[in-house]
LUMMAR-681573 format. One record per residue (C-alpha): z, y, x; residue in three letters. Coordinates in steps of 0.05 Angstrom, whole numbers. Layout:
<up Z, north Y, east X, resn Ala>
...
***
This chain:
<up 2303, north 922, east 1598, resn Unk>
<up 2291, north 918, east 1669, resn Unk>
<up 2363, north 886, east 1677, resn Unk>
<up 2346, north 835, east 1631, resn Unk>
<up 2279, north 820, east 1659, resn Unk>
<up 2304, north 817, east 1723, resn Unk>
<up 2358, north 756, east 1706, resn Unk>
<up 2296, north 735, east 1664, resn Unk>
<up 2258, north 717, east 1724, resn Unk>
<up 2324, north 703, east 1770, resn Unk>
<up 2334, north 646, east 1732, resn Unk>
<up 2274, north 616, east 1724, resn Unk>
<up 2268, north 614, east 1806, resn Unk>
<up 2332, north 589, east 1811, resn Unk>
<up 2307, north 534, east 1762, resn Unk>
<up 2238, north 523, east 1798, resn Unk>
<up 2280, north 513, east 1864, resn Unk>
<up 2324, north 464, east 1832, resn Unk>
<up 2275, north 417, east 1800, resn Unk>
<up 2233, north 419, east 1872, resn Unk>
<up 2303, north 406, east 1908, resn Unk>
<up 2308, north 350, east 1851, resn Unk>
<up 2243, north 330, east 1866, resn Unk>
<up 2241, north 323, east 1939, resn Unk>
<up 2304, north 287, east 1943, resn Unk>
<up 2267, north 232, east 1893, resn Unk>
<up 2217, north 220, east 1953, resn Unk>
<up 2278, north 206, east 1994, resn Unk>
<up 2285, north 266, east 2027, resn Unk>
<up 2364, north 307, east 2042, resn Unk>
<up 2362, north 361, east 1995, resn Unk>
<up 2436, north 369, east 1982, resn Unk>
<up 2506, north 359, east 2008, resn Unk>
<up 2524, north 329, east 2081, resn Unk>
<up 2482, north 269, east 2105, resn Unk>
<up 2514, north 212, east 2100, resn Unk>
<up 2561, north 191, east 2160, resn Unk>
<up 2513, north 149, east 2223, resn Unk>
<up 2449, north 170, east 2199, resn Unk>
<up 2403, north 212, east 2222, resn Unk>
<up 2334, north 235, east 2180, resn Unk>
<up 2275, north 256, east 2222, resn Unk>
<up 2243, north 309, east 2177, resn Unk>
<up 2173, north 302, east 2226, resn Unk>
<up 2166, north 231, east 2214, resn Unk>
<up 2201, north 237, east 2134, resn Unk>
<up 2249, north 178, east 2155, resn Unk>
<up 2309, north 155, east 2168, resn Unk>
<up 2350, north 128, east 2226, resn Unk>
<up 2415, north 102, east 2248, resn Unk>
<up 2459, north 140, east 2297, resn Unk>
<up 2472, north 77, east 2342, resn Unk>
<up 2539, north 111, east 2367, resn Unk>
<up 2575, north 117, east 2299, resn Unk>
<up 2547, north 55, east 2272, resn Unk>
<up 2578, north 20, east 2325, resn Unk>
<up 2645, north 60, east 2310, resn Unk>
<up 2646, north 31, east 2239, resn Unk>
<up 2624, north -35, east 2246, resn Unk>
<up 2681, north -39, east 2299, resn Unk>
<up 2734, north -8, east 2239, resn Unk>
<up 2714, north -50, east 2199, resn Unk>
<up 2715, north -117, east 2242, resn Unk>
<up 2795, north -89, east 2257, resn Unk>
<up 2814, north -77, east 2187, resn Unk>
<up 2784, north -144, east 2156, resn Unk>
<up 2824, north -174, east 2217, resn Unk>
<up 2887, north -142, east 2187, resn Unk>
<up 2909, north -76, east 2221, resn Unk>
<up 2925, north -17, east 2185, resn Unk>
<up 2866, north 43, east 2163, resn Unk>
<up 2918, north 94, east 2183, resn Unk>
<up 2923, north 67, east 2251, resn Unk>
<up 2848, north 56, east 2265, resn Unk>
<up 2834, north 125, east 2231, resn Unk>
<up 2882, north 156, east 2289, resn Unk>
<up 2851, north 116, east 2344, resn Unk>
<up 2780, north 140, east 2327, resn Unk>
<up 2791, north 208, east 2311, resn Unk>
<up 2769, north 208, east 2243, resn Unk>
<up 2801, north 228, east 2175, resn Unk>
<up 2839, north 166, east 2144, resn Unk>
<up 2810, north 184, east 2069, resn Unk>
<up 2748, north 204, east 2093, resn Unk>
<up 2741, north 141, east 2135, resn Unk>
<up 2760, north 102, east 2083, resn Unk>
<up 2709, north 126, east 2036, resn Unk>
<up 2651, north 118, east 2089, resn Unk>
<up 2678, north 40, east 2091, resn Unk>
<up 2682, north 31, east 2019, resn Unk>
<up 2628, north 79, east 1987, resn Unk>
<up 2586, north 104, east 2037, resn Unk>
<up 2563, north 47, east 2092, resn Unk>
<up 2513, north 4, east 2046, resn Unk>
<up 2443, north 23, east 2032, resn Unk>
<up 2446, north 71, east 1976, resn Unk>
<up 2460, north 149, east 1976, resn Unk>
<up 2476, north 187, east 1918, resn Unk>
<up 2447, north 258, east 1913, resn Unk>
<up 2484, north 300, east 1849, resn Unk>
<up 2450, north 358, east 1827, resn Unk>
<up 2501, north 406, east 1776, resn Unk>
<up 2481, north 480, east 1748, resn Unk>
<up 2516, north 490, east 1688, resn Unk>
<up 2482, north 552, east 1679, resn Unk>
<up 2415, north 520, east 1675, resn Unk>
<up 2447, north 450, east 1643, resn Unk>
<up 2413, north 403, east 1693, resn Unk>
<up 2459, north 342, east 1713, resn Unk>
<up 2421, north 295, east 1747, resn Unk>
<up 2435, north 243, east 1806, resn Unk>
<up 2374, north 210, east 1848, resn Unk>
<up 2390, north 152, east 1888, resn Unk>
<up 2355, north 146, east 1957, resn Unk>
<up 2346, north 84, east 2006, resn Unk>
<up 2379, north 97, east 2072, resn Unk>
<up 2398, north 47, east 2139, resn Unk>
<up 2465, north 12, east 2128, resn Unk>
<up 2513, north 12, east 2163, resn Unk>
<up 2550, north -54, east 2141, resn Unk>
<up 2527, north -113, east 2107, resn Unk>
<up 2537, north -132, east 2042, resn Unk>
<up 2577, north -181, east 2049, resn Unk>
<up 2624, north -143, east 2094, resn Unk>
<up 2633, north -78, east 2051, resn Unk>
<up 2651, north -126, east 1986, resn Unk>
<up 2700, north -153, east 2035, resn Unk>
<up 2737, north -89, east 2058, resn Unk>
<up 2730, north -66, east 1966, resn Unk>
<up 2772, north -133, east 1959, resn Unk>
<up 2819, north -116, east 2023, resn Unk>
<up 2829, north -51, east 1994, resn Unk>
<up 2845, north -74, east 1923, resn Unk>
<up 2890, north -126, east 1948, resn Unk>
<up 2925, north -66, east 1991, resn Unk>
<up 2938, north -27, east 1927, resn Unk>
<up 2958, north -84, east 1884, resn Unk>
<up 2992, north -147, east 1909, resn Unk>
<up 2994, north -148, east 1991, resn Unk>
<up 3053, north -99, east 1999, resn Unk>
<up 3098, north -163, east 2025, resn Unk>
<up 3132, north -214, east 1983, resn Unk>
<up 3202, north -199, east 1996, resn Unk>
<up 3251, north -172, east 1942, resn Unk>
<up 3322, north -147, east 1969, resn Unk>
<up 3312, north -190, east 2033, resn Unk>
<up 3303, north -253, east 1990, resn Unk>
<up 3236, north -295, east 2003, resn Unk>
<up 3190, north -300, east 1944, resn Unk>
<up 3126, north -348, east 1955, resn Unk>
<up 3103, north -318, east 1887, resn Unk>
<up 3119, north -241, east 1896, resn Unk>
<up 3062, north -201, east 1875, resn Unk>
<up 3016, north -253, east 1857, resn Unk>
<up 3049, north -283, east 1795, resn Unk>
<up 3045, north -238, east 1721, resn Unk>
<up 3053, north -241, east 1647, resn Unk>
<up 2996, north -265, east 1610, resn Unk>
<up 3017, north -232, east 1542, resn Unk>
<up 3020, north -175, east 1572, resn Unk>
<up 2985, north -173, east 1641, resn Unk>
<up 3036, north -133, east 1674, resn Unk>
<up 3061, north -160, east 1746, resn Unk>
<up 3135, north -212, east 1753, resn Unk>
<up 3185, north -184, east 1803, resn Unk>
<up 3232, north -236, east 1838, resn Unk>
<up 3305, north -238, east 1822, resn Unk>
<up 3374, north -266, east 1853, resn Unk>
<up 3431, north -285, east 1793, resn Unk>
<up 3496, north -284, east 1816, resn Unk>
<up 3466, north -282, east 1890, resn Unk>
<up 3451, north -349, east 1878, resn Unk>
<up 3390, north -364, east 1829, resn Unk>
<up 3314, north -340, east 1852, resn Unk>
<up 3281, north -323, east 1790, resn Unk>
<up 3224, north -282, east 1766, resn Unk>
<up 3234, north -242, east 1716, resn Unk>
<up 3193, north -200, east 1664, resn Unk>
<up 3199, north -132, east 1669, resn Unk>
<up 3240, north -92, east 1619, resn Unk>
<up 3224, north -25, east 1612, resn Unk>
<up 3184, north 9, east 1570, resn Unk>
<up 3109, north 7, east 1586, resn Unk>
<up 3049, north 20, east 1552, resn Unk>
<up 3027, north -44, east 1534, resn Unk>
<up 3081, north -77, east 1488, resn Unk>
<up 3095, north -153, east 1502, resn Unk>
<up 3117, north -206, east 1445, resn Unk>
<up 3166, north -238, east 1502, resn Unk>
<up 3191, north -176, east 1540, resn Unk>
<up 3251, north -217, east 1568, resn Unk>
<up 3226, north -278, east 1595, resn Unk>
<up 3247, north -312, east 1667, resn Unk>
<up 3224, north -373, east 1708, resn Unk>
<up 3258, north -413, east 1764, resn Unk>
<up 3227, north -393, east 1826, resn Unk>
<up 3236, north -456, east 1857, resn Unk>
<up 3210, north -501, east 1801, resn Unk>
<up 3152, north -453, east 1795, resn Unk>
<up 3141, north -453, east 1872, resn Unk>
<up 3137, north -520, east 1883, resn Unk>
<up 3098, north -539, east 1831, resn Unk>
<up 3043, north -492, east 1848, resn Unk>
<up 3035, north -505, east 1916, resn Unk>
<up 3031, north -578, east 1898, resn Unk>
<up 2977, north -563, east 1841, resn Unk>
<up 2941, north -520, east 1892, resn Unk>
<up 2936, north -583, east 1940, resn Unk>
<up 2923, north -634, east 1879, resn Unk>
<up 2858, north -589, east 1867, resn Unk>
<up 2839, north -568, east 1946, resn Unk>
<up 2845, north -645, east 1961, resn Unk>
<up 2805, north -672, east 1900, resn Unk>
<up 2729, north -666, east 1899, resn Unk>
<up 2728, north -681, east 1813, resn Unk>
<up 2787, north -629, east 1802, resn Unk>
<up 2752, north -579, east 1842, resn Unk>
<up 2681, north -580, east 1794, resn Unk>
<up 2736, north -595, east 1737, resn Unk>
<up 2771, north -531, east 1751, resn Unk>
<up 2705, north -488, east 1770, resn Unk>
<up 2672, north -507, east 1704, resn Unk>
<up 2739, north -482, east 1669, resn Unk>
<up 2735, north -418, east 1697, resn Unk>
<up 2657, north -397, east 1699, resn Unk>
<up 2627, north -367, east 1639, resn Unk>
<up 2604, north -397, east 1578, resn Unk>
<up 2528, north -418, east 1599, resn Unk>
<up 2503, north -390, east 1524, resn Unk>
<up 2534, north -324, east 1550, resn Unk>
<up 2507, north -322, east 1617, resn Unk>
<up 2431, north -331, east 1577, resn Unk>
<up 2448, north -274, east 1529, resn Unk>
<up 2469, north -233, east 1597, resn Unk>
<up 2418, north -234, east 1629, resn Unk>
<up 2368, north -224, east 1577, resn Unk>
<up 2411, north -163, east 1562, resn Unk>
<up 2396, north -137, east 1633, resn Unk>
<up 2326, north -145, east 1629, resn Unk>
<up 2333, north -96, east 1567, resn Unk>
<up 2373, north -41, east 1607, resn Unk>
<up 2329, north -46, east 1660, resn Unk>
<up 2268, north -45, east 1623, resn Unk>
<up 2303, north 16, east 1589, resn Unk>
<up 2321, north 48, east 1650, resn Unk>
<up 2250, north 48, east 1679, resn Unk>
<up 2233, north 91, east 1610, resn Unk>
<up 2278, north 134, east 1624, resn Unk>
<up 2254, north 151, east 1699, resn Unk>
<up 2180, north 152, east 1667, resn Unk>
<up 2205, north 205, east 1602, resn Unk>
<up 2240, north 250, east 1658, resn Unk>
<up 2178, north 255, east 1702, resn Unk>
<up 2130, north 259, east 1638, resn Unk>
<up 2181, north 321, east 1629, resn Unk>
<up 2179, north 363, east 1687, resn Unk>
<up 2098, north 353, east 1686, resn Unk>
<up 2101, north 389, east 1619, resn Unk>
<up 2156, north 433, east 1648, resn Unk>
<up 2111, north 460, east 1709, resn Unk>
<up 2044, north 468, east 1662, resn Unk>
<up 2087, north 517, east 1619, resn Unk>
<up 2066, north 463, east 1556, resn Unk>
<up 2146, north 458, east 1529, resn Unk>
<up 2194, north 520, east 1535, resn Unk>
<up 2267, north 520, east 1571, resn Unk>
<up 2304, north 506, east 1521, resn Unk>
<up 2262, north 450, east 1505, resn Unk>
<up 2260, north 408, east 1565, resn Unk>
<up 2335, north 426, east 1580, resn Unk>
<up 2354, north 389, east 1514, resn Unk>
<up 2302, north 330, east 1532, resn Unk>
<up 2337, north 321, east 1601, resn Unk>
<up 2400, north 320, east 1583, resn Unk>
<up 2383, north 261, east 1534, resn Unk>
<up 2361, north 236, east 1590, resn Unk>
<up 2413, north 239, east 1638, resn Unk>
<up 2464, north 222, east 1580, resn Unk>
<up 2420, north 161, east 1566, resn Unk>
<up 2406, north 143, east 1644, resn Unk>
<up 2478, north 137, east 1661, resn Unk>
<up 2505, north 98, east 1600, resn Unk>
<up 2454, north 47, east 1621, resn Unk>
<up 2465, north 59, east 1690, resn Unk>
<up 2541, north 44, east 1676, resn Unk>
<up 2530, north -25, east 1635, resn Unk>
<up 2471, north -53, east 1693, resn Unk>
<up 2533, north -49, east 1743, resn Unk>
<up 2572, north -84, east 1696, resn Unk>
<up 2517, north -140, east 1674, resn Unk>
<up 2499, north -145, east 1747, resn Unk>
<up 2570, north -164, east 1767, resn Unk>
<up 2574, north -208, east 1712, resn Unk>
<up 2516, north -259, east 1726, resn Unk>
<up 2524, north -251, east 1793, resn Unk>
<up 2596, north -294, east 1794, resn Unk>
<up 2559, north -353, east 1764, resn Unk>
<up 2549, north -418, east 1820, resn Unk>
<up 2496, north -463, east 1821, resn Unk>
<up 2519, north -534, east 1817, resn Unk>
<up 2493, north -543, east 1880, resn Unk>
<up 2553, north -487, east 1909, resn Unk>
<up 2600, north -524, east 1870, resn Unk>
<up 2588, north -591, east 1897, resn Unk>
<up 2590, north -574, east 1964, resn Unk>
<up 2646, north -532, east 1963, resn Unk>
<up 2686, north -587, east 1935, resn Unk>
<up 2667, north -636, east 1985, resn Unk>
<up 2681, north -582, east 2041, resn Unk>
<up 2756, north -579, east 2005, resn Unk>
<up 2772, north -648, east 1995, resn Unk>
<up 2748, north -667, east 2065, resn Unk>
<up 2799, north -603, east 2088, resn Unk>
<up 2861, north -615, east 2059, resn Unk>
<up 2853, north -693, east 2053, resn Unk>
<up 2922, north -696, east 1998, resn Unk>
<up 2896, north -759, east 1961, resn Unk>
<up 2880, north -832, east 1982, resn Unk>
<up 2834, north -879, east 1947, resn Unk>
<up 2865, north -946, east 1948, resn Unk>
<up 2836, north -993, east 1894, resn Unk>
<up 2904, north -997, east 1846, resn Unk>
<up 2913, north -929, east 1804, resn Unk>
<up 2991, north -931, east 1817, resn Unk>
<up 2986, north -940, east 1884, resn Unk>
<up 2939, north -883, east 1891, resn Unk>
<up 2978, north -837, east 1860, resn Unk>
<up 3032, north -852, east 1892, resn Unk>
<up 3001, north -839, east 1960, resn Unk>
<up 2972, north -777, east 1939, resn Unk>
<up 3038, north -741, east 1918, resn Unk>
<up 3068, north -774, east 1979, resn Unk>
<up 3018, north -756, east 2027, resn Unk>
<up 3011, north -668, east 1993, resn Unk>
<up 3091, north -663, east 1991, resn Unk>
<up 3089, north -676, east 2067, resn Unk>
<up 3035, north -634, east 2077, resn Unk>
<up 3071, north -585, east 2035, resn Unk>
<up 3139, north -585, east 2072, resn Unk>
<up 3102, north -584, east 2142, resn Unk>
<up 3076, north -517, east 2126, resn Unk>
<up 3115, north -459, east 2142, resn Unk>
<up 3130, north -408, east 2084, resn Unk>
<up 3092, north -358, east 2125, resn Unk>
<up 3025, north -406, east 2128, resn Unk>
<up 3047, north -423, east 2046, resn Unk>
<up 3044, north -349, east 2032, resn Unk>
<up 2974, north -334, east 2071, resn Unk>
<up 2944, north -396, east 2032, resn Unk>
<up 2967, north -362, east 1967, resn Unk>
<up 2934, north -299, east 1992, resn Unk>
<up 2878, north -328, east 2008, resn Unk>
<up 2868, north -362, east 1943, resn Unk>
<up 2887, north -305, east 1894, resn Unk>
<up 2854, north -246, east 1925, resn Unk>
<up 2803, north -215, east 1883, resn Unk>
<up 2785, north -211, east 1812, resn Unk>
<up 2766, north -265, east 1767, resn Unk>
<up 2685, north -250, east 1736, resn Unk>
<up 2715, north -218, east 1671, resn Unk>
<up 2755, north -161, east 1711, resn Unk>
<up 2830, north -198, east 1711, resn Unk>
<up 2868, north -198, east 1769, resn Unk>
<up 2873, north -276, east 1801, resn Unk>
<up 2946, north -304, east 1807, resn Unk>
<up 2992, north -348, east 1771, resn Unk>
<up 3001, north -326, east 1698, resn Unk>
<up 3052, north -338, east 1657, resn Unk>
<up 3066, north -346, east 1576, resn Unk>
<up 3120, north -363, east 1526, resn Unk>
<up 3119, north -402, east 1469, resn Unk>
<up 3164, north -387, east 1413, resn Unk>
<up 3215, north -450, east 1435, resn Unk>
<up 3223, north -421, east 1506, resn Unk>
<up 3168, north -467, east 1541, resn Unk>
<up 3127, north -427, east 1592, resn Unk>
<up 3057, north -452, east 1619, resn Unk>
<up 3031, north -429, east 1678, resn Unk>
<up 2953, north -414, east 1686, resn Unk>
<up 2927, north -413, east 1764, resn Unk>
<up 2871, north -363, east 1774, resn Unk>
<up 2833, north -371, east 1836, resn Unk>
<up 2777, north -375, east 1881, resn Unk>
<up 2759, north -440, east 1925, resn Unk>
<up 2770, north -429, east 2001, resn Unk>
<up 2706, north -422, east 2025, resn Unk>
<up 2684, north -364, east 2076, resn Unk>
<up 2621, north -368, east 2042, resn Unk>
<up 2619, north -383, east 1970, resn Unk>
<up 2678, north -355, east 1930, resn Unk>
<up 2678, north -390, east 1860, resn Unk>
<up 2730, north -379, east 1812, resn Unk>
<up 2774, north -437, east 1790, resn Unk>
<up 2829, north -442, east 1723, resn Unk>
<up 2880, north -495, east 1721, resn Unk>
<up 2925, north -489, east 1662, resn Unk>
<up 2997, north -537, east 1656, resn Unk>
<up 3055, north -527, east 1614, resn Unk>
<up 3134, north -532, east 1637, resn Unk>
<up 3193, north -535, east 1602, resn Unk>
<up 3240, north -488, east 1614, resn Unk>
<up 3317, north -474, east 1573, resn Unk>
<up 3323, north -406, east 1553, resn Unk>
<up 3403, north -389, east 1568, resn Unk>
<up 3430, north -323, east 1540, resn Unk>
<up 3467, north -306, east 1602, resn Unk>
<up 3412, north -291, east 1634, resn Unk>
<up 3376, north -238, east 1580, resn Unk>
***
């Protein structure tokens, strides 16, 4: 009996110390873990403060490896851990800090968020996220057996979302070619091909048709952002989450105040907070989500001006008073533009304009699909060159293409 008394009251201290840990780290104290890299917390003054030395470290990193040099090599020159300096740029430099409290013996699972200095701007960290996607994705190089391909990594299937690789027929031929083994999401047209040069060209030239025209900018823009009735029923949804949320933080506390008069047993409030915590991070999960949603919407305002900005940048169509003669001068005056270009400058423009994600998750690029007579369309999935405002664009257009046997 003593034994059993003993764990008896073992446990309930080790439960008393976790809820005050839990507690305490709710009024933004360190109660767990490492503190977060460059910041310091002054337990005197209950605050927190940036260490100006490894700030400066990062925000240097990170100026270098938006500018294009390698994490490995910076990781090396610091002295720091490549994944663990990697993390701190991606996770770790905003203003948030996640404290995660586990004891499966005791069933509490609970995280508390606290405010902290950051590091990096906002802007900057969503910039080294996309840098890092890109890096795992599409900008490994767009060369395939020492062949040039404009397109490499950037163009896919749009049955079946998987990625085109480039391929020489004969040594001759560029194509790109669906892929044909067996993957785990089937695709109605599993062997399907485009001319890379047809393809090519008539991107970039679509690409400067849009850039160069202030209508087909807000044309393509409006294409490509969500359906307004969806956006309303979005963010009304998010005021439900968060309104849910906020009852969630209010039920935990109400808990633990029951929990430290002795007016609920154990067993009891362990089965309430793990509702709780279930609860608190499927809504947790589906604010991120609702967040990132609304927050791709522009303001016509954004759109206009961004056009303007384009059209006045890449200056590929003339205005003459006769329609023929206008567009005339504007496929003239984009083809040169096109062919002075190098295909190093063609290939940073196409990086520039498909990294990143389109609102609904996809991957931008040029997407391709079939028709059942062996026409393929192509779909261009974007964002507008602007250093400030990226807003997705769509521009859909079908080509005609023979399907030859040989080839299969």
């Amino acid at each position: 009996m003593s034994a059993v008394i003993g764990e008896y009251h073992a446990l309930r201290q080790a439960k008393s110390s976790l809820l005050n840990r839990i507690n305490r780290a709710r009024r933004g104290e360190p109660t767990c873990g490492k503190l977060p890299f460059g910041r310091i917390y002054d337990a005197q003054a209950k605050s927190w403060k940036l260490d100006d030395n490894k700030a400066a470290t990062i925000r240097e990193v990170a100026r270098r490896y938006l500018a294009g040099e390698a994490l490995p090599t910076l990781a090396r020159e610091f002295g720091m851990n490549h994944s663990n300096l990697h993390k701190i740029l991606t996770k770790r430099a905003g203003t948030e800090w996640v404290q995660t409290f586990s004891s499966q013996r005791l069933n509490i699972h609970e995280e508390v968020t606290i405010q902290i200095p950051e590091l990096l701007s906002a802007e900057t960290i969503k910039a080294i996220r996309e840098r890092a996607e890109a890096n795992r994705t599409w900008a490994h190089g767009a060369r395939t057996n020492g062949t040039p391909y404009l397109l490499g990594r950037v163009i896919c299937c749009a049955h079946c979302g998987y990625g085109m690789f480039g391929q020489l027929n004969h040594g001759v031929t560029r194509y790109y070619r669906h892929v044909h083994a067996e993957r785990d999401r089937e695709c109605p047209r599993p062997k399907s091909w485009v001319r890379a040069d047809e393809l090519e060209k008539m991107v970039m030239e679509d690409l400067f048709e849009c850039f160069g025209n202030p209508a087909a900018v807000r044309s393509a823009v409006e294409e490509a952002i969500p359906n307004l009735e969806r956006i309303k029923q979005t963010e009304k949804r998010l005021e439900e989450v968060e309104g849910s949320l906020s009852k969630v933080k209010t039920g935990r506390a109400k808990v633990l105040g029951l929990v430290s008069r002795l007016l609920v047993t154990d067993q009891q409030a362990e089965d309430q907070l793990a509702a709780l915590a279930a609860d608190e991070a499927r809504l947790g999960a589906e604010r991120l989500q609702l967040i990132e949603y609304v927050s791709n919407r522009p303001t016509p305002h954004a759109i206009e001006e961004v056009a303007q900005k384009l059209s006045s940048r890449f200056r590929c169509a003339t205005y003459p008073t006769k329609a023929a003669i206008r567009m005339v001068s504007k496929i003239r005056l984009a083809n040169s533009q096109i062919e002075e270009m190098s295909w190093r400058d063609k290939r940073a423009l196409l990086e520039a304009v498909f990294s990143g994600k389109t609102p609904e998750g996809r991957r931008m690029g040029v997407h391709i699909s079939w028709d059942e007579s062996g026409n393929w369309r192509y779909k261009i999935e974007g964002r507008l060159l602007d250093p400030v405002t990226q807003l997705p664009t769509s521009r859909a257009h079908l080509a005609s293409a023979a399907v030859k046997s040989a080839l299969c």
